[in-house]
C-alpha positions in Angstrom: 2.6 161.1 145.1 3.3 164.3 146.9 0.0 164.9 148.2 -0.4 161.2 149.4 2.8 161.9 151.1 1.8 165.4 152.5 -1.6 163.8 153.9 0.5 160.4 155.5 3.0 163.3 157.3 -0.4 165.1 158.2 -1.9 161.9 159.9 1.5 160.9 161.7 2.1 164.7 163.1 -1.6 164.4 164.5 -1.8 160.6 166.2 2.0 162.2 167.7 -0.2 165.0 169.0 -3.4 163.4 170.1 -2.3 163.3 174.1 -1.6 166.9 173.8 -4.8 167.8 172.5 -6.3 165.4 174.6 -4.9 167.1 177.9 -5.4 170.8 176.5 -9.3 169.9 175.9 -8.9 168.5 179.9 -7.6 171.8 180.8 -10.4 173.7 178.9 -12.7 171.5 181.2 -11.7 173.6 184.4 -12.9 176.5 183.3 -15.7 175.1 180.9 -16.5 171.6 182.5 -18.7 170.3 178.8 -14.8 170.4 177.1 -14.7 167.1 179.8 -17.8 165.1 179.1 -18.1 162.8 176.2 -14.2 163.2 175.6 -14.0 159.5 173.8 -16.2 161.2 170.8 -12.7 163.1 169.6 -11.2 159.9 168.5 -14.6 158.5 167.0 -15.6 155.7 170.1 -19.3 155.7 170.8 -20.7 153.2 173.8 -23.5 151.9 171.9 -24.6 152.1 168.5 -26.2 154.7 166.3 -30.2 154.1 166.6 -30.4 155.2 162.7 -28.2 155.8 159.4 -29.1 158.6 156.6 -28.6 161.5 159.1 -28.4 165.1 157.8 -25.1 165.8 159.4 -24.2 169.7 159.8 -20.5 170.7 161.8 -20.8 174.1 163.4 -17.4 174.2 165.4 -18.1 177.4 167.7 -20.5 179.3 168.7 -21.1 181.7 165.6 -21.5 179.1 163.0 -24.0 177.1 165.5 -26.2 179.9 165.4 -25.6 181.1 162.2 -26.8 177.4 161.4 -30.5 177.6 163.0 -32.0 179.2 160.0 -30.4 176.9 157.7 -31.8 174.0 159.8 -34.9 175.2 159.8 -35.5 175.2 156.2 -33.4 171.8 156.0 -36.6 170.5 158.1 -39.1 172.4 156.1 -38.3 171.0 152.7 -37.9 167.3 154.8 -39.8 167.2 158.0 -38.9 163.9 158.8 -34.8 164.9 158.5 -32.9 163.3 161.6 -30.0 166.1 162.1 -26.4 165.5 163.7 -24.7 168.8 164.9 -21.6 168.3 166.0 -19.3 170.7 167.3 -15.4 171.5 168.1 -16.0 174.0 171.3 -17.6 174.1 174.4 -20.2 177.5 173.4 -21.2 175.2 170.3 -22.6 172.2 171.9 -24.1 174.1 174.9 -25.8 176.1 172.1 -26.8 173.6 169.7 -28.5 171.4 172.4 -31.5 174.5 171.7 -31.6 173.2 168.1 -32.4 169.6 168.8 -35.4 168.6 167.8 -37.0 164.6 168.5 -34.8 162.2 166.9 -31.9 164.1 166.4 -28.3 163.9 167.8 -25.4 166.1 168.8 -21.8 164.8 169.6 -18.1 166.0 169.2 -16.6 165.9 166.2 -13.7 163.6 165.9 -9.8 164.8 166.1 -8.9 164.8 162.6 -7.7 160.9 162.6 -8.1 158.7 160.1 -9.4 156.0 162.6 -11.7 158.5 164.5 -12.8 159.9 161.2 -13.7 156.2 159.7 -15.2 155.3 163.2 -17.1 158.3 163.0 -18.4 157.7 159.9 -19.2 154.0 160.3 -21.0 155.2 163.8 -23.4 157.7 161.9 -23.7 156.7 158.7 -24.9 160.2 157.3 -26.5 160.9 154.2 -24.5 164.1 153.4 -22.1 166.3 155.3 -22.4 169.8 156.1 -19.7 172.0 157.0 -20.0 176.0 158.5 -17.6 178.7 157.3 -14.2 177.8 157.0 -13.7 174.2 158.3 -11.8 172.1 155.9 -10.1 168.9 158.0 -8.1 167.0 154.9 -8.3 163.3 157.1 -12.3 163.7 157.1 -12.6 164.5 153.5 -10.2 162.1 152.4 -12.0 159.1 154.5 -15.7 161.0 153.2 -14.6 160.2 149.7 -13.8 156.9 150.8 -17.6 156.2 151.9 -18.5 158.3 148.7 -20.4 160.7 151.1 -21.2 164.1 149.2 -19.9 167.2 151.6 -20.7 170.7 151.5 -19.1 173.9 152.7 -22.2 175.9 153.5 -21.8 180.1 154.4 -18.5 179.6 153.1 -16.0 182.2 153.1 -12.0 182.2 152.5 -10.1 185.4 152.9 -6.8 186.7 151.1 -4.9 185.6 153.7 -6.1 181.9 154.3 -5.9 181.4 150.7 -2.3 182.1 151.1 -2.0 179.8 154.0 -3.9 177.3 151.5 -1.2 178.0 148.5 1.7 177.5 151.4 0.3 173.9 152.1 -1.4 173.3 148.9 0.3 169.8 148.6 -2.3 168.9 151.9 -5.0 171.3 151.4 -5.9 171.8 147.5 -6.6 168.2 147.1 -9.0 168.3 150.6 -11.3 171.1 148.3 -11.2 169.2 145.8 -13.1 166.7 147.7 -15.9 169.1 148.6 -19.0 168.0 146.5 -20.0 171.8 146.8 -19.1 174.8 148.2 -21.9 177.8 149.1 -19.8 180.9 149.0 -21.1 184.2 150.7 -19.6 186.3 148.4 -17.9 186.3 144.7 -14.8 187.1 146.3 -15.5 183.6 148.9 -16.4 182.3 145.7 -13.1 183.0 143.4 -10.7 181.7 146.0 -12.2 178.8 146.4 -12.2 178.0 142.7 -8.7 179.0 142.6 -8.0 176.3 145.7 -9.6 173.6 143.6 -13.2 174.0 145.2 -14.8 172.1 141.7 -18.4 173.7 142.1 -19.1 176.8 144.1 -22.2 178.9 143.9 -22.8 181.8 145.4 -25.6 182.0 148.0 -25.1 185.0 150.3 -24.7 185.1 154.4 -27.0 182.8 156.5 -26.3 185.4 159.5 -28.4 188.4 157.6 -31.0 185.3 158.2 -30.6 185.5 161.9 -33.1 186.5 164.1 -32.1 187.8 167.6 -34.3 187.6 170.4 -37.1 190.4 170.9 -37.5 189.9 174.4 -33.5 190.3 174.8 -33.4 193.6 172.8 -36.1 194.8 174.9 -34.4 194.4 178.0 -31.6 195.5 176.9 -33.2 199.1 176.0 -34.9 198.7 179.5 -31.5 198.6 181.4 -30.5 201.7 179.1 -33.3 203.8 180.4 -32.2 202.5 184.2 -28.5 203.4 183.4 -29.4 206.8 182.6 -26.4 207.6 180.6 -25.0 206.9 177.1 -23.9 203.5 176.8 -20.9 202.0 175.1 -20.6 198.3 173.7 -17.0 196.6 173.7 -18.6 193.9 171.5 -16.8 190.5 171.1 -13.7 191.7 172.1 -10.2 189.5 171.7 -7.1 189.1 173.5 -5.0 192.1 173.8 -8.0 194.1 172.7 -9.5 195.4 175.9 -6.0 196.6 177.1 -6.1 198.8 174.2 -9.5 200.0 174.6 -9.0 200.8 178.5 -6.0 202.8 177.9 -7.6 204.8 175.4 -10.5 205.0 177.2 -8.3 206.8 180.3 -7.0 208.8 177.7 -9.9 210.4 176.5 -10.7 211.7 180.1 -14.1 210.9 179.8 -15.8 212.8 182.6 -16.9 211.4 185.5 -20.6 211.7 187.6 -23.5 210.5 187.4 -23.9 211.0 183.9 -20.5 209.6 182.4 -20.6 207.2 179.6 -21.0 203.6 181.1 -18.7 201.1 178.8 -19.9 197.5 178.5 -17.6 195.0 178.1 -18.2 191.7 176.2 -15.1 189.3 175.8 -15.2 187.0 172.9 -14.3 183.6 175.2 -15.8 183.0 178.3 -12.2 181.2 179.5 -11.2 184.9 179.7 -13.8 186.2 181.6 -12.3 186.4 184.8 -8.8 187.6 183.0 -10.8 190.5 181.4 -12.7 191.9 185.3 -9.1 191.6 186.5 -7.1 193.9 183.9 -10.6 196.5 184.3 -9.6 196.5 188.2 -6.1 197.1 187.3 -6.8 199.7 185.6 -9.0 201.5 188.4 -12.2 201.4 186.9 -15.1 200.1 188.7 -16.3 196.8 187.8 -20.0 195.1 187.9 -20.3 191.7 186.6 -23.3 190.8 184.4 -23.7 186.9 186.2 -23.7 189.4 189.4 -27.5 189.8 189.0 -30.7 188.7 187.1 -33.7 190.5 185.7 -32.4 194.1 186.5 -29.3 195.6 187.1 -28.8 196.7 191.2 -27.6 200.2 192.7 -23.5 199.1 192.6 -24.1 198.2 188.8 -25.8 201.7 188.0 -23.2 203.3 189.1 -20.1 201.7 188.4 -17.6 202.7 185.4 -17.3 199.4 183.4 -19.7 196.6 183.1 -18.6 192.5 182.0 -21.3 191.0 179.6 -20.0 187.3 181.2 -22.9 185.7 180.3 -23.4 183.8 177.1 -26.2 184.2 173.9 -26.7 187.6 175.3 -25.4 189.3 172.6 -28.6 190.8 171.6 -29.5 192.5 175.2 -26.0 193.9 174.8 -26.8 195.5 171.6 -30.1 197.1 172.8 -29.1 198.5 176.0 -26.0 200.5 173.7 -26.0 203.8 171.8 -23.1 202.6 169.4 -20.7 199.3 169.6 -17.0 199.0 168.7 -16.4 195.6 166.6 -14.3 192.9 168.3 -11.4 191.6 166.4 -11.2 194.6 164.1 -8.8 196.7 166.3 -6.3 194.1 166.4 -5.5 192.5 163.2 -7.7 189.8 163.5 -9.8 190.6 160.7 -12.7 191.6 162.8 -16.3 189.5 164.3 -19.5 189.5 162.5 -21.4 192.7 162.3 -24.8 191.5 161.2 -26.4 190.9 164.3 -25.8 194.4 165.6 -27.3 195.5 162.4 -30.5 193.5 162.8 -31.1 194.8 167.0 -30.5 198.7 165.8 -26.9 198.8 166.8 -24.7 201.3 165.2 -21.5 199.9 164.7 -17.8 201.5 164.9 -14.8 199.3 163.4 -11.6 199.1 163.4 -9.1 198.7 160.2 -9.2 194.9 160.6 -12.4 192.9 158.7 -10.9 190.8 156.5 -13.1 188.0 157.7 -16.1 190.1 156.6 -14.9 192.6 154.1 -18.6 192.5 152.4 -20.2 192.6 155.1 -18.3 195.7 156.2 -18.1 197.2 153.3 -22.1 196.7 152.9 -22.7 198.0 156.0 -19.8 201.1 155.7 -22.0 202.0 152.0 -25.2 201.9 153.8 -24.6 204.1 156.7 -24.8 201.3 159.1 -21.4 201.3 160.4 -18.7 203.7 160.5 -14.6 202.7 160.1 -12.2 204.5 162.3 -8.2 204.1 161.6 -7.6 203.1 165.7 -9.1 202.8 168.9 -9.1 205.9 169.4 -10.8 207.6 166.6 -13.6 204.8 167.2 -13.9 205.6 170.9 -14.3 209.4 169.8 -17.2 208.6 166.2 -19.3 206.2 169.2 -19.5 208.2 171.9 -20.1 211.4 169.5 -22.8 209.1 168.1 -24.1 208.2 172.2 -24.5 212.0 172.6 -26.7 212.9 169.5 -29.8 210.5 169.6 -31.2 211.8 166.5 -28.0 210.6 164.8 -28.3 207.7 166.5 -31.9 206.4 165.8 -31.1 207.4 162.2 -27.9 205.1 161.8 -30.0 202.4 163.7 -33.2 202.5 160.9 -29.9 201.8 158.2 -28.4 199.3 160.6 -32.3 197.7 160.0 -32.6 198.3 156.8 -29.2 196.6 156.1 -29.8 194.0 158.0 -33.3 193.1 156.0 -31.8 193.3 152.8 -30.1 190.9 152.3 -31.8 187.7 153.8 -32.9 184.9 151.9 -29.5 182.5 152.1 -30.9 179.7 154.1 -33.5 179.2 151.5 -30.8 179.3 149.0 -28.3 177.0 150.7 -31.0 174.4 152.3 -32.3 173.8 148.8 -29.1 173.2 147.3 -27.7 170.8 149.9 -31.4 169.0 149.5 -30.1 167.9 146.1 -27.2 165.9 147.5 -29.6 163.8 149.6 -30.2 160.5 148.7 
């Protein structure tokens, strides 16, 4: 009775808030205009119908878990080439990236607020054969009205930290019976694994991190390197940086006195949200740093950008030129406590990494990385300004810790195999 009640209150708070969300994703559309096509998707209303049913359905919300997902659709399609995917997506950076997934036959859309109408409507509209979630997404209304149409769903690359599972035990009476409704859960690690058991998860297997499976773009590395050579100086990555982070970062950068000429270190800039873009080049200004903007040019870097203090990586999915034109990165998220942004990809371009106290969102990948001389942990910004540009300054030091980062990196692929195979047993 008490969890029927807790998912009624859940469905009555969200139909209160649907014009609210509905105006914020409006907003969002200023700045990103894709947050305003196709809005009637978030409450499940399609203009025609679906042209097939028994679609493999995978929900990547963001950006991360979209490409984090390629590998695992890849072997999805190897084991059944005639597999008609849905990707669906919560933000902006997700659908714009998984349109590059899309193969003939398949379909993207939004996926629904989580309504019990849009959900049902959603599921009617598709009709998919199984349902695969990325990461963390667990939307109670969906799994409930999954059950419902006895459709087996998965949480693939799953991960829970030690503090969500206390945000699960606070709303347990809505949340524990929503993972009990997962037909399987692919856990990264044995820690993932264990808190999901303990949230009611009823199978969970262990399967590793589809992001060691990865593969960032040669060609992007490469120019990346190339732009290196053109700066002439040591190069420092900002990489994926959150709110309130890049303050901190500039004012311990000033603080450092990091000397100027030609041959200063030049510190590269890349927010985490686009939104903030414009936000971030402003507080660099502020600060009176020069400022060159990467969407300022396009195959090479001109005269003003050589020689200006800062540069803003404002462009999107080029994360890997950003690792191969630095000496060392500083990992977003982990100065604040935010529990810090995925590492792997700097490991597999070569990119030392420096990070903060905060990685509770990857503590196995950190602590992997930390064991294998990959990355290095600093207690502040400060300390991790001082190990990366120490590390910038001694190349030999440098193209060592980059072979680990590689090494790293390669050892631990293999979970797309794992996890494609597993969900591949669900399928009717």
């Amino acid at each position: 009775m008490k969890e029927r009640l807790a998912l009624a209150a859940y469905g009555a708070l969200l139909r209160l808030l649907t014009p609210f969300y509905l105006l914020r994703l409006w907003r969002r559309g200023g700045a990103e205009p894709l947050y305003r096509e196709f809005m009637r998707e978030r409450l499940g209303l399609y203009r025609s119908a679906a042209p097939a049913q028994g679609w493999i359905w995978v929900h990547a919300v963001s950006l991360g878990e979209t490409r984090a997902s390629a590998a695992l659709l890849e072997r999805i399609r190897a084991l059944r080439p005639g597999a008609r995917i849905l990707l669906t997506h919560g933000t902006a950076t997700g659908r714009e990236a998984g349109r590059e997934l899309l193969r003939e036959g398949d379909a993207q859309a939004w996926l629904p607020y989580d309504r019990r109408d849009a959900a049902r409507r959603f599921l009617l509209h598709w009709r998919p054969a199984v349902g695969v979630l990325m990461e963390t997404e667990i939307w109670p209304m969906l799994l409930a009205e999954a059950q419902r149409f006895r459709l087996p769903m998965v949480l693939a690359n799953a991960r829970l930290s030690e503090k969500s599972l206390r945000q699960g035990r606070r709303f347990g009476a809505l949340l524990k019976p929503a993972a009990r409704r997962l037909a399987l859960a692919l856990a990264q690690t044995e820690a993932d694994a264990a808190r999901m058991r303990e949230m009611g998860v009823p199978h969970v297997e262990v399967m590793g991190n589809l992001k060691y499976d990865m593969a960032p773009d040669p060609a992007l590395v490469e120019r990346g390197r190339q732009w290196a050579a053109l700066a002439g100086r040591p190069v420092l990555l900002a990489a994926v940086f959150r709110e309130g982070e890049e303050a901190m970062l500039l004012a311990a950068w000033r603080g450092l006195r990091v000397p100027r000429g030609p041959h200063r270190p030049l510190l590269v800039i890349v927010p985490r949200h686009p939104q903030r873009f414009d936000e971030v080049a402003a507080l660099v200004a502020k600060e009176g740093f020069s400022v060159a903007r990467r969407s300022g040019w396009q195959d090479l870097p001109p005269d003003e950008a050589l020689h200006a203090d800062v540069w803003l990586g404002d462009s999107m999915r080029e994360m890997p030129l950003y690792y191969g034109l630095a000496g060392a990165a500083l990992l977003g998220g982990s100065f604040a406590k935010l529990g810090g942004q995925n590492l792997i990809e700097a490991a597999a371009c070569g990119c030392p990494v420096v990070m903060g106290p905060h990685t509770f969102n990857f503590a196995e990948a950190s602590t992997l990385a930390e064991a294998a001389g990959a990355a290095l942990r600093a207690a502040d910004i400060e300390q991790a300004l001082t190990q990366a540009l120490r590390l910038c300054e001694a190349p030999s030091e440098q193209a060592a810790m980059a072979r680990r980062a590689l090494a790293f990196a390669g050892a631990h692929r293999g979970a797309a195999e794992r996890m494609a195979a597993a969900i591949d047993t669900l399928v009717a």
